[in-house]
C-alpha positions, 0 to 999 in steps of 0.5 A: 320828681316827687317821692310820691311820683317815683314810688307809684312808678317804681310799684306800678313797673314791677307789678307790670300793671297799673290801676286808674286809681294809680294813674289818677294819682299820677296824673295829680302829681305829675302836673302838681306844679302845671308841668311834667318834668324830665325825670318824670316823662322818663319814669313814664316812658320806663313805666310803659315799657315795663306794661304787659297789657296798657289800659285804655287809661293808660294810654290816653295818660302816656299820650297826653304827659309825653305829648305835652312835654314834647310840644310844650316843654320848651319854649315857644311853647307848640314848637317841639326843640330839636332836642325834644325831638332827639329825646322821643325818636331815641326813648322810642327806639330804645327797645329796637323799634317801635313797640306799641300802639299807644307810642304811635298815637303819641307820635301821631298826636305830637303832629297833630297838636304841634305847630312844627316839629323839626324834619328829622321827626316828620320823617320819622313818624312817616317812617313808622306809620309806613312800617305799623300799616305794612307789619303792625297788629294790635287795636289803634286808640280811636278804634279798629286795629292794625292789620297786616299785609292789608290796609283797613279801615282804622289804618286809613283813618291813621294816614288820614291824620298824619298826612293833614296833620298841623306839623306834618310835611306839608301841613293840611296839603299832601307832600312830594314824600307823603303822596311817594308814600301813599304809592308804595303802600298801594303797591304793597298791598295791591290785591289785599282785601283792603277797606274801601277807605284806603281806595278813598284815602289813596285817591284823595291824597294823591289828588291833594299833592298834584291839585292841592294848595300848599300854604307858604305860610302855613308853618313858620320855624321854631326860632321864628316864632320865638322871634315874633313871640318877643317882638309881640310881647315887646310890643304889647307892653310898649307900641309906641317904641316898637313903632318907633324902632321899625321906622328906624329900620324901615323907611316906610314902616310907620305909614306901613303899621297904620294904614293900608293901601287905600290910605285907611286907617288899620289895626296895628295887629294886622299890619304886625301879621302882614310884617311877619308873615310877608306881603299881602297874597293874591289867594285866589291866585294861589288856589288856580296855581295849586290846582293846575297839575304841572308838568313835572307833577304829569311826568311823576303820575305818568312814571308812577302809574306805567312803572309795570305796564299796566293801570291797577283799579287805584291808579284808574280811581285816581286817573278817573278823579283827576279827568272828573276835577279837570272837566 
């Protein structure tokens, strides 16, 4: 951390304000050499916590330098490490819990931008939406505000994101955990004055556990994808030798790498994928599978839907969607 980093933020913390000039400063030295370094995300964190009203500015700062320390800071590069993960659950925590909507955005944007993050972080930022939907207040970064006891507009728009973010759960598909989540929310807030897009929200993402397609391949791990990285750049810089060394290790694999099953010639890029991310998938056959409702998946809608007798004005949108796609 330069002088000039640590002196704006050591100023910048004791006055508990910050101006853009200031920030504009930071952000010059902070990525003075591309990337932002421990010490100083630290001293970011600290910063924000010392905040008494972040601005507008100083929030999308915090987001972006943290959030591209996280997912980037380690390589390959979009895959948040285990121990970048640890660092940013326990610097939220820090102060008992999380404490501001510019520490959710960042949480949220960590899974949006990210390829993958490790588990225990999905279901910490679950954990937190959940909490700031049922307790939280205070203006969200894209737009209208937290409310408590209720769920509103800007809180469904942040469901929304995390449920098909690129690193969630279960990436641009609802999970088992996600549409559990979805039902304890509707049974919290059951009776509040909602806004309409929580209904639609709840109604769709459900509807997206029980028919949606859930991708095998849609994320792949972190030491995966170092794997292929330097399978990638090894052959990059000798395709020759990489063939060579899959021939050895796989009878077939020459004839695999350059031609398809018709005995056509195809790129060497294409067969790489399909050797890294397994056999060619029927994904017609995929699609009819994830959304026939199974019956394990009738038996938890029929449990969650009888658990107190009765069928609330959610359950019968959803009922009602799911009798309407099945026609």
């Amino acid at each position: 951390m330069t002088m000039h980093f640590a002196d704006l933020a050591r100023q910048a913390a004791a006055d508990g304000a910050i101006t853009a000039e200031e920030i504009l400063s930071l952000r010059r030295a902070g990525w003075a050499d591309g990337v932002m370094q421990p010490d100083e995300v630290e001293a970011v964190f600290a910063l924000n916590d010392a905040l008494g009203e972040p601005t507008a500015e100083w929030s999308d700062f915090f987001v972006e330098a943290i959030g591209e320390f996280v997912i980037n800071g380690t390589e390959p590069r979009g895959y948040v490490s285990d121990e970048n993960a640890r660092w940013l659950m326990a610097r939220i925590e820090a102060n008992g819990a999380l404490e501001s909507m510019t520490e959710l955005e960042l949480l949220v944007r960590v899974l949006e931008r990210s390829c993958n993050v490790p588990d225990p972080l999905k279901a910490y930022v679950l954990e937190q939406i959940e909490r700031a939907v049922l307790t939280g207040t205070g203006p969200t970064r894209r737009g209208g505000a937290l409310e408590p006891g209720c769920v509103s507009a800007a809180e469904a728009a942040l469901l929304r994101r995390v449920l098909f973010a690129a690193a969630g759960d279960s990436p641009a598909d609802v999970s088992y955990g996600e549409a559990e989540l979805l039902f304890r929310l509707k049974d919290a807030t059951l009776g509040a004055a909602n806004a309409p897009e929580w209904k639609r929200m709840f109604v769709q993402g459900v509807a997206n556990y029980l028919m949606g397609v859930a991708s095998r391949s849609a994320q792949i791990s972190r030491e995966r994808a170092a794997e292929l990285e330097a399978e990638m750049n090894d052959m990059r810089s000798s395709p020759l030798g990489f063939a060579r060394r899959a021939v050895g290790e796989t009878p077939h694999a020459f004839a695999a790498i350059f031609a398809n099953k018709d005995g056509e010639r195809a790129s060497l890029w294409q067969e790489f994928l399909y050797e890294a991310f397994g056999e060619r998938r029927d994904r017609f056959a995929e699609m009819w599978a994830g959304e026939e409702v199974t019956a394990e998946e009738q038996e938890w809608l029929e449990a969650k839907v009888g658990a107190d007798g009765k069928v609330d004005e959610y359950e019968q949108a959803l009922l009602d969607f799911l009798l309407e796609e099945a026609a």
